[in-house]
ZAVO-616385 format. One record per residue (C-alpha): chain; residue number from 1; x, y, z. Coordinates in steps of 0.5 Angstrom, whole numbers. Each point is the difference from the previous one (the first is absolute). Layout:
BEGIN
<atom><chain>A</chain><n>NUM</n><c1>X</c1><c2>Y</c2><c3>Z</c3></atom>
...
//
This chain:
BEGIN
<atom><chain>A</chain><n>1</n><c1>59</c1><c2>230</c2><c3>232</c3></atom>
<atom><chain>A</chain><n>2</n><c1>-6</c1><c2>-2</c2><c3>5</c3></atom>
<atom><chain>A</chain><n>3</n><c1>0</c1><c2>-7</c2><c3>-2</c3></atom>
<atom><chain>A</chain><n>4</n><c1>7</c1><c2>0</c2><c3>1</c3></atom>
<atom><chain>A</chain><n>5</n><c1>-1</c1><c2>3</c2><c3>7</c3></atom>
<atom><chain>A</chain><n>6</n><c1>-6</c1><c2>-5</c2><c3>1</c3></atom>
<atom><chain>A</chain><n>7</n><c1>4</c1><c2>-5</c2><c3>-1</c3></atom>
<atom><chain>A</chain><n>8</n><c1>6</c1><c2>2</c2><c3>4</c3></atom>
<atom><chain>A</chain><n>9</n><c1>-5</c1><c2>1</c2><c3>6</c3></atom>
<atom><chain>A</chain><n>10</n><c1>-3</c1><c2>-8</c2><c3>-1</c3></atom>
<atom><chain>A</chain><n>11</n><c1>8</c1><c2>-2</c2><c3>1</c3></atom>
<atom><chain>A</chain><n>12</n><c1>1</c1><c2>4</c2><c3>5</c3></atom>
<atom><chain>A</chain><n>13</n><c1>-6</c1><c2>-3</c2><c3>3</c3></atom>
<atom><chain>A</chain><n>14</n><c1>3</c1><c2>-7</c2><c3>-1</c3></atom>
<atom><chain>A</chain><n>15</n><c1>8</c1><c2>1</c2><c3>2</c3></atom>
<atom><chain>A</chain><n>16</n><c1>-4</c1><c2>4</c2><c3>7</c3></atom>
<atom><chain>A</chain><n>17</n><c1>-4</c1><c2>-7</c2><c3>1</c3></atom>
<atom><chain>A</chain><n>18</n><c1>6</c1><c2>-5</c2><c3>-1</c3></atom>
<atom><chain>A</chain><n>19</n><c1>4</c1><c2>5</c2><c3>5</c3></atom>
<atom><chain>A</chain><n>20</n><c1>-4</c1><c2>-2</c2><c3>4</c3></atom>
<atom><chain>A</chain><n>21</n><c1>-2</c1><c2>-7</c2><c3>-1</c3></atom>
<atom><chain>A</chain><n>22</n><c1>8</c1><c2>1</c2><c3>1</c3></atom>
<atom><chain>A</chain><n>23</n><c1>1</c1><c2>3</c2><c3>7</c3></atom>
<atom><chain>A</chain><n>24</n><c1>-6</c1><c2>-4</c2><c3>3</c3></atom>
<atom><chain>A</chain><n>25</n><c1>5</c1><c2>-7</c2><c3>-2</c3></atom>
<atom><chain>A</chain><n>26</n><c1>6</c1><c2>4</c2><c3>2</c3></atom>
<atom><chain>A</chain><n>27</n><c1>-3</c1><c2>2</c2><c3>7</c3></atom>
<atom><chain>A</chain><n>28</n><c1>-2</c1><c2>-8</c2><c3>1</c3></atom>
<atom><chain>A</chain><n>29</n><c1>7</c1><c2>-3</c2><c3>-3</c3></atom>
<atom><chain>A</chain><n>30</n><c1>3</c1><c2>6</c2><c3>5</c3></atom>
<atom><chain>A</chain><n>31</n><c1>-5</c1><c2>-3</c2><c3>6</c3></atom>
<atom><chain>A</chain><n>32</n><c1>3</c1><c2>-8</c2><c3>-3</c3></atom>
<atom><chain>A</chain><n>33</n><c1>7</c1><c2>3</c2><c3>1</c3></atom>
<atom><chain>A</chain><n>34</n><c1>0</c1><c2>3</c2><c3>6</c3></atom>
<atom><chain>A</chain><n>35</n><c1>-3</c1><c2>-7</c2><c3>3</c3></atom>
<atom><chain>A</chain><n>36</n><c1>6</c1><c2>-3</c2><c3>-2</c3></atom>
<atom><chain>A</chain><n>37</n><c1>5</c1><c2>5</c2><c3>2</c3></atom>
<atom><chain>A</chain><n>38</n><c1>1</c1><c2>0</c2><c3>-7</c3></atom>
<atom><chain>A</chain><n>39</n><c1>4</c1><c2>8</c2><c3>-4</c3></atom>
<atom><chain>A</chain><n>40</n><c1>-4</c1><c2>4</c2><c3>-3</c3></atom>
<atom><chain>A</chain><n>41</n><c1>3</c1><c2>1</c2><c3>-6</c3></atom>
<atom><chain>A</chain><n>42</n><c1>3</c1><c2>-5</c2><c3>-5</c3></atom>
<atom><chain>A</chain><n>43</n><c1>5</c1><c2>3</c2><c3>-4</c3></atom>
<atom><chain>A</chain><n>44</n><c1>0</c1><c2>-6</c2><c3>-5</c3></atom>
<atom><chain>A</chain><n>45</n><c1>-8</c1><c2>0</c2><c3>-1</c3></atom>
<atom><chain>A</chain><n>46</n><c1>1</c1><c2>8</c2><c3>0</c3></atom>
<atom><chain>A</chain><n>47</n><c1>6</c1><c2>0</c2><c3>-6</c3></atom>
<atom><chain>A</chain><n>48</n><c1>-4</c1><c2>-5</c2><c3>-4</c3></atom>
<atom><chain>A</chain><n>49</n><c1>-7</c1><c2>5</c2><c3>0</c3></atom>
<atom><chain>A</chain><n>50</n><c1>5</c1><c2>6</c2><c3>-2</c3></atom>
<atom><chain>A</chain><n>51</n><c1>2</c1><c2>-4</c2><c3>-6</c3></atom>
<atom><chain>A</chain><n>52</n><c1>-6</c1><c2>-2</c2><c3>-2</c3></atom>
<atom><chain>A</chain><n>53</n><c1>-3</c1><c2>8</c2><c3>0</c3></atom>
<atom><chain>A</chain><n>54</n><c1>6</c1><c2>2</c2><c3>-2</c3></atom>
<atom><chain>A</chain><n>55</n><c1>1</c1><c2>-5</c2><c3>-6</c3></atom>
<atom><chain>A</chain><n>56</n><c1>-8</c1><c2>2</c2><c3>-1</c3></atom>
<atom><chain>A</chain><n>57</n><c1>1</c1><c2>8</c2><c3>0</c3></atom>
<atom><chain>A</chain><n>58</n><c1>6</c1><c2>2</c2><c3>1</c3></atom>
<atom><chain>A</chain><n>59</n><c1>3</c1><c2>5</c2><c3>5</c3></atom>
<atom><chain>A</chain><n>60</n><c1>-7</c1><c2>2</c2><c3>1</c3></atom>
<atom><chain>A</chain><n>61</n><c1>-2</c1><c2>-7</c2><c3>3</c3></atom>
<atom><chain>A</chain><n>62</n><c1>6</c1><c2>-1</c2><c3>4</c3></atom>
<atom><chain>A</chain><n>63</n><c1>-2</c1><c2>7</c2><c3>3</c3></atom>
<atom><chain>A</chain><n>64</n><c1>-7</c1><c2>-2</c2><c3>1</c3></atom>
<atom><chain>A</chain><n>65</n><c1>2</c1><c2>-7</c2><c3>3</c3></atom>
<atom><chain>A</chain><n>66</n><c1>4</c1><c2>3</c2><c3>5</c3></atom>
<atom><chain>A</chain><n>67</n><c1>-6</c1><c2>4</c2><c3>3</c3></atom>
<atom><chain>A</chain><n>68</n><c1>-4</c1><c2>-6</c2><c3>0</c3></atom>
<atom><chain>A</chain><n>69</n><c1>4</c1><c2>-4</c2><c3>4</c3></atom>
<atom><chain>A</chain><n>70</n><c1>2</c1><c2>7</c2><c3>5</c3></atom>
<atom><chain>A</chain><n>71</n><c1>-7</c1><c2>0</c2><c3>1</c3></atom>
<atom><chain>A</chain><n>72</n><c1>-1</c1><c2>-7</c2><c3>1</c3></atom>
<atom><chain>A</chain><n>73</n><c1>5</c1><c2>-1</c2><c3>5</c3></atom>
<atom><chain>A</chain><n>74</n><c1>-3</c1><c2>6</c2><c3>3</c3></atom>
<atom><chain>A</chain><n>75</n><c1>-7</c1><c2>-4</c2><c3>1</c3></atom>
<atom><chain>A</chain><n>76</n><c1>4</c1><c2>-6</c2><c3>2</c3></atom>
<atom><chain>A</chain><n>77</n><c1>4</c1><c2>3</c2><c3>5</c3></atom>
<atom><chain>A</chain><n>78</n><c1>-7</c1><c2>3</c2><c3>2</c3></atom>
<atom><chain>A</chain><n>79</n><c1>-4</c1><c2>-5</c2><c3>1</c3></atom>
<atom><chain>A</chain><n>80</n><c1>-3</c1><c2>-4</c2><c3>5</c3></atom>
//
């Protein structure tokens, strides 16, 4: 069993580093949108994201994609 939890550990290192290599490109897609009086959220690209957790892992994935892109709007709407 610790071997099982070392390894949960280092993947929950990697999902928090590509999290937040993910935030960093949301703030500056946030900061291009704004510039150009552009919405900040784009119901196409977002179904399409959904599909492909979803497809991938089920209600489960579409569960964690919604949160992803709530806090991603989120740091959108917040960044200057």
């Amino acid at each position: 069993m610790k071997v099982e939890r070392e390894k949960v550990k280092e993947i929950d290192l990697e999902i928090v580093r590509l999290l937040c290599e993910r935030f960093f490109l949301v703030a500056m897609i946030g900061k291009k949108k704004r510039l150009h009086k552009k919405s900040i959220i784009d119901l196409d690209v977002k179904e399409q994201r959904k599909q492909l957790y979803e497809r991938t892992l089920g209600s489960y994935g579409a569960a964690i994609y919604e949160e992803i892109h709530k806090q991603s709007v989120k740091i959108q709407d917040e960044t200057d």
